[in-house]
N, C-alpha and C positions, 0 to 999 in steps of 0.2 A: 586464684592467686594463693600461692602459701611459701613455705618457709625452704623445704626442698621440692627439686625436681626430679624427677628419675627417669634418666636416659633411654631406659627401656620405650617407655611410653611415646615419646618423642619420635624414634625410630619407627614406630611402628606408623603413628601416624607420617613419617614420610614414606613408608612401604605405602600404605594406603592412599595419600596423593597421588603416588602412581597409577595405582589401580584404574583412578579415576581419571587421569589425564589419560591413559592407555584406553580407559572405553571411548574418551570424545574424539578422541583419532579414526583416521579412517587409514588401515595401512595398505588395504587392497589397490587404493587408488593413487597412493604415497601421500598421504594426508597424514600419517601416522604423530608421534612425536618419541622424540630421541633423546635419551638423557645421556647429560655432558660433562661432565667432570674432571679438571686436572690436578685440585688442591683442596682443604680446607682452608678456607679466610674467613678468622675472625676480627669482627670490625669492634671497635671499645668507642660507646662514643655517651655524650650526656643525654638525658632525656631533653635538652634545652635546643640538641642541638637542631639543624633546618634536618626535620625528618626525609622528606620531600627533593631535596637535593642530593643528600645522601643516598637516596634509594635511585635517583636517577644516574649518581657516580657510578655506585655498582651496577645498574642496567648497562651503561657503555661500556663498564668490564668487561663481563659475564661471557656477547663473544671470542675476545680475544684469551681471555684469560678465564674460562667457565669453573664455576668452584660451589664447592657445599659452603654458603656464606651463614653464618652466625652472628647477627648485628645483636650484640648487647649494649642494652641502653640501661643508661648508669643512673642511679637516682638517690643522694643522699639521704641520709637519714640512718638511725641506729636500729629502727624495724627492722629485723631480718624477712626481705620479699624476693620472692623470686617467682616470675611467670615467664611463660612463652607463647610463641604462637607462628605455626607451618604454613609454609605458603608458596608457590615455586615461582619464577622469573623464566620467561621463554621468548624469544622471537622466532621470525621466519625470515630465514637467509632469501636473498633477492631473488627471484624467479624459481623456487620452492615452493610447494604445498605444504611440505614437511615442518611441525615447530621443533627446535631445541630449548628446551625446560634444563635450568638450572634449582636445586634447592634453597631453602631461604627459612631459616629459623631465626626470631625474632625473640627475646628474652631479657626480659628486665628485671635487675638486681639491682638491690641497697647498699650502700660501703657496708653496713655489717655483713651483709652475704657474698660478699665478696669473695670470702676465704672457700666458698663453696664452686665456684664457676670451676675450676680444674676439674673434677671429677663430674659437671655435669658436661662440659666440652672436649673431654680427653674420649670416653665413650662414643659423641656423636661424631670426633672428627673420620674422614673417610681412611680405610686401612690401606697402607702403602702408597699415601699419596702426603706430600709435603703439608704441613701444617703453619699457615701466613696468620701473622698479628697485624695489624694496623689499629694502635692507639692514636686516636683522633685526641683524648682528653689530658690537655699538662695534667691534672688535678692528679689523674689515676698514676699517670707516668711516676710519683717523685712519690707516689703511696706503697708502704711496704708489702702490700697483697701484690703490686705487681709483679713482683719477683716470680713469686711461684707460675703466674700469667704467662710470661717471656719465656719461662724453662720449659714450656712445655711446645712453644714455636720452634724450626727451623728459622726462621727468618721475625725479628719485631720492623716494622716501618712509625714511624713517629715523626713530631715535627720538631723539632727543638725551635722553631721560630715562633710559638706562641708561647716557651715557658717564659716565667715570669722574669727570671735572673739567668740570662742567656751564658754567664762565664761558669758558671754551677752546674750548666745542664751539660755545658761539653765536659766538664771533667769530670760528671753523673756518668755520661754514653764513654767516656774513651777509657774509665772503671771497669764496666761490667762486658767485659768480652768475650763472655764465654757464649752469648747467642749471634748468631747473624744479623746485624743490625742496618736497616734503613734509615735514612735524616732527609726528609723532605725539604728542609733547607739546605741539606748538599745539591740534592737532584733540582733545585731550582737554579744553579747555577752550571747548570750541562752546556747551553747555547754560550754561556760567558767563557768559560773554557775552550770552546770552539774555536770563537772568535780570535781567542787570544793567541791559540796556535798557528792559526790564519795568517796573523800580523807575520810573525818567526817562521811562515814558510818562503816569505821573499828572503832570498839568500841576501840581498843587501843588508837587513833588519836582521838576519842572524848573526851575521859578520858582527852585526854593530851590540847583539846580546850582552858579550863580556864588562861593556860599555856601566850596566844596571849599578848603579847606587843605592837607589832607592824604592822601596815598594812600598804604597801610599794607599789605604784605605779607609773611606767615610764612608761611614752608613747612616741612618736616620731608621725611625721608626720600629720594625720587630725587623729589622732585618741584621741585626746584631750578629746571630750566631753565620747566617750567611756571609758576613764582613771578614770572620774571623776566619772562617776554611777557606773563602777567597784568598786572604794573604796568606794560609797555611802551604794552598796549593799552590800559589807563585813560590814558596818560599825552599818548598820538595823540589818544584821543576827546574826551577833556579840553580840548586843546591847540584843538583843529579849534572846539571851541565858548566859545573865548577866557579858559577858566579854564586857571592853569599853578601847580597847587600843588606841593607838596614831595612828592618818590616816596619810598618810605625799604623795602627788600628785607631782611627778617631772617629765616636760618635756623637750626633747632634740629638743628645736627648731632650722627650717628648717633641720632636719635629719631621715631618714624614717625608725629609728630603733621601734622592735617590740614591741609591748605591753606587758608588762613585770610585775605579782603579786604579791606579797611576804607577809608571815603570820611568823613571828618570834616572840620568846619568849625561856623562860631556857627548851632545850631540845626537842623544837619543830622549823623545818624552813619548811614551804611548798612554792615550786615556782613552779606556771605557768607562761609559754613564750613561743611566737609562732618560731618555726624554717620553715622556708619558708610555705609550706601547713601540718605540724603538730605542736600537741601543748605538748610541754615538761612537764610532772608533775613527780617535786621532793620534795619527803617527805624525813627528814631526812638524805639526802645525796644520796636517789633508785630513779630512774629515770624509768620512762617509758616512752612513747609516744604515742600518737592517731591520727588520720587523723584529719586533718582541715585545709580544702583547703577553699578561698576566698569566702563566700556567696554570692551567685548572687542575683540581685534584684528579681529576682521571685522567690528567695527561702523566704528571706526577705519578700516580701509582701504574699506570702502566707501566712505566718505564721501570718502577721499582719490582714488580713483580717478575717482570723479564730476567733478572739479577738473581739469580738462585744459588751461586756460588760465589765465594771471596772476591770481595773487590779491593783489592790492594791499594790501588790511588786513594779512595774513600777511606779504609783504613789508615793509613799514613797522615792524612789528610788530618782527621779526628785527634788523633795520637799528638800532633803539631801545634794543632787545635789546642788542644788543652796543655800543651806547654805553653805555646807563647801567651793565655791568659792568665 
């Protein structure tokens, strides 16, 4: 453990994991193993956080989306530390001999070395291949080392639904636009967007669109910034199809009731709201329901890692976001 690290050394020990997973192969007999690479992801997360979970997120990545992953664990304190440590992540595809081995550096820093991780991750990241952030930690997100962090991604992924002051973080994220950025609380409302569409592809219900007055949002709990891109993104879609009614955002703080949508006007009411793991849509007094149980982070970050180019709705969305707070 010490104060720098040097990229060189690191490298080599992942040339050398090689080596070694390349003797316990058997390739004669297609036993062999194959390494897999589409990106660098680095992950930002506390030393607090479920180690154990996290390492299993990225395992059900790693197929779809295989990558030189960089988990650095974060560990307050004014010590300047920095350590690492190599290790690869592989399985075997179903009726294969063969494994696919993804890389895995693990590296722990202090907020004072903080200022140091660019120059030790700009080195290891892989050449000509996209460079992913996901910061897991509000703490680092709103700290000024992160800056230099994000400039050096293609893509930052983040949650803005754990920071602490949800109207500060959208008009933190809809500031800084010069990286491609991801919001784990947009991408948890993918299936609510769906739905909503759902409703406005019966021609009767679009007829009746123009109808909209009003668009009604309660949220409860951390699901604040969620609340606020929900009525952003009614309020764009809305807007694009020449209806521009009254947004109105109300939360029920410290109470963890459910995120709750509502589209009214003369002769039209649409509500979605989530009942434990489904989500309720009622038109005009008919109700149905769908499955919508809690999205895991690996369902989330798939989805966000897929997204490697401008997402315009999400953009607009943010942008909205932080006007109407």
């Amino acid at each position: 453990m010490g104060a720098v690290l040097a990229p060189e050394r690191i490298l080599k020990e992942l040339s050398d994991l090689w080596v070694s997973l390349g003797k316990q192969g058997d390739a004669e007999h297609g036993a062999g193993v194959l390494r897999a690479c589409s990106m660098t992801l680095v992950v930002l997360a506390e030393e607090s956080d479920d180690a154990s979970a996290l390492g299993e997120t990225l395992a059900a990545l790693m197929p779809e989306h295989p990558a030189r992953t960089m988990v650095v664990r974060l560990r307050g304190g004014a010590e300047r530390v920095l350590a690492d440590r190599v290790y690869a992540q592989c399985w075997m595809p179903f009726g294969q001999r063969r494994q696919i081995c993804c890389e895995q550096v693990e590296i722990t820093a202090s907020d004072a070395a903080l200022g140091d991780l660019p120059s030790v991750v700009l080195p290891l990241a892989v050449p000509d291949l996209p460079l992913m952030v996901w910061c897991r930690s509000a703490r680092l997100a709103v700290m000024p080392e992160f800056q230099a962090i994000a400039a050096m991604a293609r893509k930052v992924m983040l949650d803005s639904g754990n920071m602490p002051d949800a109207r500060a973080a959208l008009r933190r994220l809809a500031a800084g636009r010069n990286v491609l950025l991801g919001d784990l609380a947009w991408t948890r409302l993918t299936r609510w967007r769906e739905m909503f569409s759902q409703v406005f592809e019966n021609r009767a219900h679009l007829d009746q669109l123009p109808a909209v007055e009003k668009v009604l949002v309660n949220f409860g709990g951390n699901q604040e910034t969620s609340g606020w891109y929900m009525a952003a993104w009614l309020h764009n879609s809305l807007a694009q199809a020449g209806v521009h009614p009254e947004v109105a955002v109300e939360g029920t703080a410290g109470r963890p009731d459910p995120l709750r949508v509502q589209l009214t006007g003369p002769g039209l009411d649409v509500t979605l709201m989530r009942q434990a793991n489904r989500l309720e849509v009622t038109v005009n007094g008919l109700s149905h329901c769908t499955s919508l149980s809690e999205p895991s982070d690996y369902l989330l970050m798939r989805e966000e890692l897929g997204i490697v180019r401008s997402d315009p709705v999400f953009e607009a969305a943010l942008a909205t976001a932080a006007r109407l707070v």
